[in-house]
N, C-alpha and C positions, 0 to 999 in steps of 0.2 A: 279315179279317186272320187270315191261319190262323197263325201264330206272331209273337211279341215280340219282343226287345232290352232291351236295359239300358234305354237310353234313352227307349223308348217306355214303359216300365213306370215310370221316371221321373218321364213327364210324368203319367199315371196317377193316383200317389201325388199330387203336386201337385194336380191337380182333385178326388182324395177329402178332401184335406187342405182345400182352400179350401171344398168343401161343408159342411163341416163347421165352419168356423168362421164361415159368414155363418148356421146353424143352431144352434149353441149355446147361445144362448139361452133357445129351443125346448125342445134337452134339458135344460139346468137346469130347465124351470120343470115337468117330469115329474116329478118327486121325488117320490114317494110320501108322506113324514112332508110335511105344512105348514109345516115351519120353511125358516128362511133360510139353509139353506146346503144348494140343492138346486144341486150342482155337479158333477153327472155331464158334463155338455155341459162346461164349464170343462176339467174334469179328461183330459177326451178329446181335448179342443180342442189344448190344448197340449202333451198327447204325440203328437198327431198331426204337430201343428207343427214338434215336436224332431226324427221322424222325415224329416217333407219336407225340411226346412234341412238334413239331414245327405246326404240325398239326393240333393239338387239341391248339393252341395257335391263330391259324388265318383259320380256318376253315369259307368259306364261303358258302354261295346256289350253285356258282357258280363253278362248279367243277374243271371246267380249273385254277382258282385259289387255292382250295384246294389244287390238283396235283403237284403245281408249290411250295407250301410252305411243303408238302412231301418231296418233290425232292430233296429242300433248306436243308432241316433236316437229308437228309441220306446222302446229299454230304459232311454237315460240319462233321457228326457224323461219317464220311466210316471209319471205322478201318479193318488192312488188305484186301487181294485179294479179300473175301468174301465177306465184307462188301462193298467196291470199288465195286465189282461186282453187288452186291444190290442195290447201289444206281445209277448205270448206267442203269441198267435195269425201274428204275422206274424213270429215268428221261425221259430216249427216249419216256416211257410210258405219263408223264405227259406232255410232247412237241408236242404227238400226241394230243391231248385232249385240249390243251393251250386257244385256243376260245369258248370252248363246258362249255351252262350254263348247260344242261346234257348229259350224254351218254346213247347210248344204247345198246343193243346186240353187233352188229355188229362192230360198236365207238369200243366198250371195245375188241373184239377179238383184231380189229385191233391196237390199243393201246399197246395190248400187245405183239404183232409181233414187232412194229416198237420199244419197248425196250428192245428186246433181239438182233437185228442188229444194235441198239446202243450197247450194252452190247460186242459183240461180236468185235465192231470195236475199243475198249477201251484196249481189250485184244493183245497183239501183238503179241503171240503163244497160240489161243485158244486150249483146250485141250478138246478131247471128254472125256464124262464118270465125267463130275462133273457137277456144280450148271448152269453153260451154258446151258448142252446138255437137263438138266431136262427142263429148261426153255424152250427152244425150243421147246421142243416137246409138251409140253404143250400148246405154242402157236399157235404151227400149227393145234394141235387137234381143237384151240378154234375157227381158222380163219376156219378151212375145217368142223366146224359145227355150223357155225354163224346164216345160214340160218334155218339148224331146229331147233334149240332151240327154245322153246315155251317164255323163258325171261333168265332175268341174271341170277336167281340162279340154275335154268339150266345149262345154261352153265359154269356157277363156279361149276358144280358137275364133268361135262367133265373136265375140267381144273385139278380138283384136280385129279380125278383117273386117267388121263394121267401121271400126274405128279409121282404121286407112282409108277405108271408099269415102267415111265422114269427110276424113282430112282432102281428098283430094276432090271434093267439094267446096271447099270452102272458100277458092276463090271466085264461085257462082254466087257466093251468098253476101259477102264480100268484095263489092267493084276493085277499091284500092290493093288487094291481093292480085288480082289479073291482068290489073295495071302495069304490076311490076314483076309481075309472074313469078310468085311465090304461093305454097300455101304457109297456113297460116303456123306462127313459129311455138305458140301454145297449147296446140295442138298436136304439132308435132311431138313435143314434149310428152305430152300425157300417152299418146303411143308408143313411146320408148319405156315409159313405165308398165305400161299393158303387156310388151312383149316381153318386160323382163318377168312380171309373173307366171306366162303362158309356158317361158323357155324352163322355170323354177320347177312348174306342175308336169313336165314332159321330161324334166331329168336330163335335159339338151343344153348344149352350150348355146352364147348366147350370139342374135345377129349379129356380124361384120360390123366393126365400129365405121360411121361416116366419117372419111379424113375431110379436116379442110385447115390450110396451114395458115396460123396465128402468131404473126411475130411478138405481138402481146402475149401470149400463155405462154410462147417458147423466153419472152425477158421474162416473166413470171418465175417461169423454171430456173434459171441461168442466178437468179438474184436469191432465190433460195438456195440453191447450191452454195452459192459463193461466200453468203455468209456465216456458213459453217467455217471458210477459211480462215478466220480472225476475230480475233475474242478484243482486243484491243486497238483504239485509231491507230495508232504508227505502228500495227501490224499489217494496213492497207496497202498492198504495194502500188498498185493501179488504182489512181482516183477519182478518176472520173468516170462518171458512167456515162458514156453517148451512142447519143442514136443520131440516123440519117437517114434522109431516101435519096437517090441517085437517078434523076430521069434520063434513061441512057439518051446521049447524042450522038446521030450519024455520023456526024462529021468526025466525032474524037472519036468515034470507034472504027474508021475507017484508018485513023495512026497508031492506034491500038485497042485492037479486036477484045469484047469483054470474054472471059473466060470464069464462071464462077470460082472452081478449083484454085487456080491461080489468085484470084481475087482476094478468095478469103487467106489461103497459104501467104498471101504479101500481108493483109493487114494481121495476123496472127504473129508479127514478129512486133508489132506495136503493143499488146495486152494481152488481156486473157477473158472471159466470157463470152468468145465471138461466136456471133448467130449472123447468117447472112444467106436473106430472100432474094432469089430472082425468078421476074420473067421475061418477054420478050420488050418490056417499055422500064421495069424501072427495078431498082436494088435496093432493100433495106435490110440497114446495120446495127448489131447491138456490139458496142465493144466497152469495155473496161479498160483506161489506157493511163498514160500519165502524159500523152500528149497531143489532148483529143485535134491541134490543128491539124498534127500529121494524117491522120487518121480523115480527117475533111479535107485535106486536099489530094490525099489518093483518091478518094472517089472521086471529086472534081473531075480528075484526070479524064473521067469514062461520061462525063456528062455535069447536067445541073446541079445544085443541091436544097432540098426541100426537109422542112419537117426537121431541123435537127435540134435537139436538146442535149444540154452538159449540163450533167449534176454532180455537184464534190460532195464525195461518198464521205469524205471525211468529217465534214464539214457536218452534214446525216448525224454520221456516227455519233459524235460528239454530244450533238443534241440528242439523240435519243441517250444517252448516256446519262447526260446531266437530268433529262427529266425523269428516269427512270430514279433517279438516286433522290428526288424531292421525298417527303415523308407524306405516307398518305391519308396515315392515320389519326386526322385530324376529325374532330365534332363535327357532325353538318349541321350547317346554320338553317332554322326553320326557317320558311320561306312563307306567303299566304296564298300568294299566287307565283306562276312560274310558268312562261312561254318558252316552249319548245321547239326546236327548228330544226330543217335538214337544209345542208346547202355544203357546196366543193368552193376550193379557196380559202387558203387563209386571209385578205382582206375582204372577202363577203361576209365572213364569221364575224369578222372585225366590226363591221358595220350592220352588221344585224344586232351585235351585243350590246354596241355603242346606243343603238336608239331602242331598247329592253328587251332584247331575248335574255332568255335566261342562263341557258345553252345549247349551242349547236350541234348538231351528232353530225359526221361528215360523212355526206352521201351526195345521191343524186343521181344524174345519166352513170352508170358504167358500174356505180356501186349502191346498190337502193340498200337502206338498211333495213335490218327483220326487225319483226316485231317484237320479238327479247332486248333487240338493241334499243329502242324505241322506249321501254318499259323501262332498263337499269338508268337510262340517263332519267330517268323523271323521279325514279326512286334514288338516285343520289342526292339529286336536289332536296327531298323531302318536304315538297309545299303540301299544302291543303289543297289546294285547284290547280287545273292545270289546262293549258292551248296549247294545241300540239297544229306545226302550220309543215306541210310535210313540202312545199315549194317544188313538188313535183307530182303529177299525175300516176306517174306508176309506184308512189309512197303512201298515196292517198288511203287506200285499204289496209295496209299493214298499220298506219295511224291508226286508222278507226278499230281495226281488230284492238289494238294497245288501249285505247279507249276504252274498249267493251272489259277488258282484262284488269285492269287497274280498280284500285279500290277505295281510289279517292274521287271526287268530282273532276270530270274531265270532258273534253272535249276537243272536234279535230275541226277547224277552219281549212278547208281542202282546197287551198292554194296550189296551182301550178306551177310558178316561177318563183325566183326571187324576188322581181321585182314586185307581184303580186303579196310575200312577204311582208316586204320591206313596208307598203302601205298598209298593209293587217296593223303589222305590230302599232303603225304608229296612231290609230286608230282605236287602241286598247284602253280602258278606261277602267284602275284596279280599285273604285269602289261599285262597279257594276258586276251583275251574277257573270257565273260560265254563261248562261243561256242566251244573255243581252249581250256579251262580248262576241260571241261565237258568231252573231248574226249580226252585230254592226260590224267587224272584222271581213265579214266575207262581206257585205254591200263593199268596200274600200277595197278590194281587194280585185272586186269586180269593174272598179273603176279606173282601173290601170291597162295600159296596152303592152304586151312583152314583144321586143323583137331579138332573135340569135341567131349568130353568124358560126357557124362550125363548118368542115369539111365533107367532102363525099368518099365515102369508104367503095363506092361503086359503080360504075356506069349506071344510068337507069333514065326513067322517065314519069314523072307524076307530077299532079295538080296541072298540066301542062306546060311542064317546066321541063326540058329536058336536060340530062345534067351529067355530067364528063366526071370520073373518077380523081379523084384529088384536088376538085376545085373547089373553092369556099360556096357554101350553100347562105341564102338568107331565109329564116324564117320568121313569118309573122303571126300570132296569135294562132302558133302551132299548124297553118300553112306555108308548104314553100312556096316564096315567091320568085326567088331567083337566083340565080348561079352564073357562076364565074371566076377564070383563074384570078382574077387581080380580087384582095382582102378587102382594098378601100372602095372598089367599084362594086360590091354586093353589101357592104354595108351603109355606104352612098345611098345604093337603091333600096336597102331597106329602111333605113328613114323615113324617106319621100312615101312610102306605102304607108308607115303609119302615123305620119305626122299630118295632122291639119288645121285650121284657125280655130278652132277650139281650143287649144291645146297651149298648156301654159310652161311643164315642165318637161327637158328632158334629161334623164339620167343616163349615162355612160360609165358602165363597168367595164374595164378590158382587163384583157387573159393575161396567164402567166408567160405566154407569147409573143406577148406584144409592147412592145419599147414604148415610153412617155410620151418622147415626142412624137411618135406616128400616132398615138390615140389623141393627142391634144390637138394635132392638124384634126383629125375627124371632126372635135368638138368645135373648133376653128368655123368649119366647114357647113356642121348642121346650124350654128349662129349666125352666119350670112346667109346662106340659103334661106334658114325661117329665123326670121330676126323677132317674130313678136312668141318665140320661148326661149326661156331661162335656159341654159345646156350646166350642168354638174359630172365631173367626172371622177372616179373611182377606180383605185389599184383593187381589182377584186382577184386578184391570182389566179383564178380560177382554171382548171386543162379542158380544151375539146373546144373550149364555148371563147374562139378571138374577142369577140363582144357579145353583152348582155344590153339592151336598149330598153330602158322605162319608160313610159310615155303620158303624161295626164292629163 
């Protein structure tokens, strides 16, 4: 095929988009740190998706047009660095191309050059050794064999096997990749999107989906199903939704041998939506029950129990019921200015709103919001100006993309935490411009220390920390510093790392995991230990993150 169309470039997008989303999984589960929100595949997944549905919605002959409603579709869809990433890349791409009723060889090399130095110019500390440096190299393969390539699907072969030798470089370029022996998971991504073009222009089905089993996307699955079965609360038969992990024990399984079959057969007479993981160290449970103790003490039977959550679906229901039935169609009150937030938890919203955000959008580790979500919450608002504080590093670019998008005054104070947040906002002064806010907001923002305690989704070893599957990790100012099975002996030691006689306040959020009284011994704890700071603590609900730690 020695040149394209709209339409054929169309279909294209479509097979890179579907490779990628039967692969996602895959890239999440590359994430370098061990914790649970390794959502580069997620975050890719569905800007990829934003861009194909927009493209397969206004796909014309003309490709320059095609390109341009791509483009549209992964800017509004960018969630996270990755996805931002993505859609930079294939915008420079579709700007090179903007007048072409088709392309050809050469067009298409060049295309893809001209959107990885857009890509690169969007980045303001590009790093070698990720979804960049693959691009790159891929590109330069395509332009430095433009000429002999006999047609495109030629050259989509070069592209792709540049692309993989790039990826499996990258942890040469990249110390903390080799560390943990991965390549890099942005990367990978964009190779699943390459070979979905290459399989598109070869007329082939596409490679072998990579399995990797997700008890999360399998409750994802289970809880959309289920709620096709009931339109009404007291049509819920089983109410609670629970989960569990089972560290098998020797001992008890020595009086009764685990059998998965059996396992799930005996809890499948307790409910209904059963999902049940095993391997040779431990078991997890998704069931729908109405009597979740039974249901925790058969597992008991076969060992420990960890990780477990009961949530009353009824209880859900109800509320989403009632709010769904508020009237929405009320005036929006003008506003002059209006701060914008991203943060998980419903008492962190609480507490962000409480001392002037304006509104929250609920994101973070596990759920980064796009850049469309980003845009409608600020346009609901209807202010004149606007700070937008994304309180996470991989939100940071889909802000500033929404920044660049928006058509009122705006700006993004590029906070990585909450608690980095929490001292923006209070730092905000509403007779001063966006430009003096934005920059006294981030100095205050800079002068807070973040410490988080979450778990380990994997054996591994980094920063020289070596660290054992399922054990609470501490991080400090985004290194880890320590690990360990016991909650209050890693958040103990992360304290002491970032507390010192400077320091006057400290703030304690805990998780939706964590009971009052164990978070107020913690707080107990860090006021004896360091008696010359203040300790404050906070129900911030929050999942993943046991504690959140402020420090100033």
């Amino acid at each position: 095929m020695s040149s394209i169309n709209g339409l054929q470039f169309a279909k294209m997008v479509e097979m890179g988009a579907h490779h990628l989303h039967q692969n996602a999984d895959y890239v999440d589960s590359l994430n370098v740190f061990p914790v649970p929100d390794g959502d580069t595949g997620t975050n890719m997944n569905l800007s990829m998706t934003s861009g194909a549905k927009e493209t397969g919605l206004n796909a014309q002959e003309h490709i320059g047009m095609t390109a341009q409603a791509f483009s549209k579709g992964l800017l509004m869809g960018a969630r996270g660095n990755s996805g931002v990433i993505l859609s930079q890349l294939f915008r420079g791409f579709s700007k090179q191309i903007e007048s072409e009723s088709e392309v050809n060889v050469e067009q298409f090399a060049e295309a893809l050059q001209y959107g990885v130095e857009t890509a690169y110019k969007a980045v303001m500390k590009p790093v070698e050794g990720t979804i960049l440096t693959v691009a790159k190299d891929a590109a330069n393969a395509a332009v430095s064999h433009k000429e002999q390539a006999a047609d495109l699907t030629e050259l989509m072969e070069i592209i792709v096997e540049e692309a993989k030798a790039s990826l499996k470089r990258t942890p040469d370029l990249l110390p903390v990749l080799k560390e943990v022996g991965v390549v890099d998971s942005g990367g990978q991504g964009l190779v699943y999107v390459y070979e979905g073009f290459l399989a598109c222009l070869k007329g082939e089905d596409l490679p072998a989906k990579t399995v990797v089993h997700s008890m999360e996307d399998l409750v994802k699955t289970e809880h959309h199903r289920s709620v096709q079965s009931f339109m009404n609360t007291e049509d819920i038969e089983f109410g609670y939704c629970t989960e569990f992990m089972v560290k098998l024990d020797a001992d008890k399984l020595h009086e009764k041998p685990f059998d998965e079959d059996t396992f799930r057969q005996d809890l499948s007479e307790l409910g209904d939506s059963l999902l049940v993981i095993s391997d040779d160290e431990v078991v997890k449970v998704h069931i729908h029950t109405e009597e979740p103790g039974e249901a925790l003490s058969y597992g008991q039977k076969y060992g420990s129990l960890t990780k477990m959550k009961i949530e009353n679906m009824r209880e859900q229901h109800s509320d989403i019921m009632e709010r769904d039935s508020i009237p929405t169609a009320t005036p929006k009150q003008q506003h002059k200015y209006a701060i914008v937030t991203v943060s998980m938890g419903s008492g962190i919203a609480e507490l962000l709103k409480s001392i002037g955000a304006s509104a929250v959008i609920e994101g973070g580790q596990t759920m980064n919001p796009s850049t469309e979500d980003i845009i409608k919450a600020i346009e609901e608002i209807g202010a004149e100006k606007v700070l937008i504080l994304p309180n996470n590093k991989n939100v940071i670019m889909a802000a500033e993309q929404a920044a660049d998008v928006l058509s009122i005054e705006a700006a993004v104070v590029p906070t990585k935490s909450v608690p980095e947040g929490l001292a923006a906002i209070l730092a905000f002064n509403p007779e001063a411009t966006v430009e003096k806010n934005a920059q006294t907001m981030k100095e205050a923002a800079s002068s807070v220390k973040t410490g988080q305690v979450t778990y380990a989704v994997r054996d591994t070893s980094i920063d020289g920390v070596t660290i054992q599957k399922d054990d609470f990790i501490g991080i400090a100012q985004g290194k880890i510093t320590s690990s360990a099975p016991s909650l209050d002996d890693v958040t103990k030691s992360l304290a002491a790392s970032l507390i010192d006689e400077d320091d006057e306040i400290v703030t304690i959020i805990y998780g939706e995991d964590v009971a009052s009284d164990e978070a107020e011994k913690i707080a107990a704890y860090i006021e004896e230990q360091f008696d010359f700071v203040d300790v404050e603590l906070y129900a911030g609900k929050q999942p993943l993150y046991p504690y959140i730690l402020s420090v100033e």
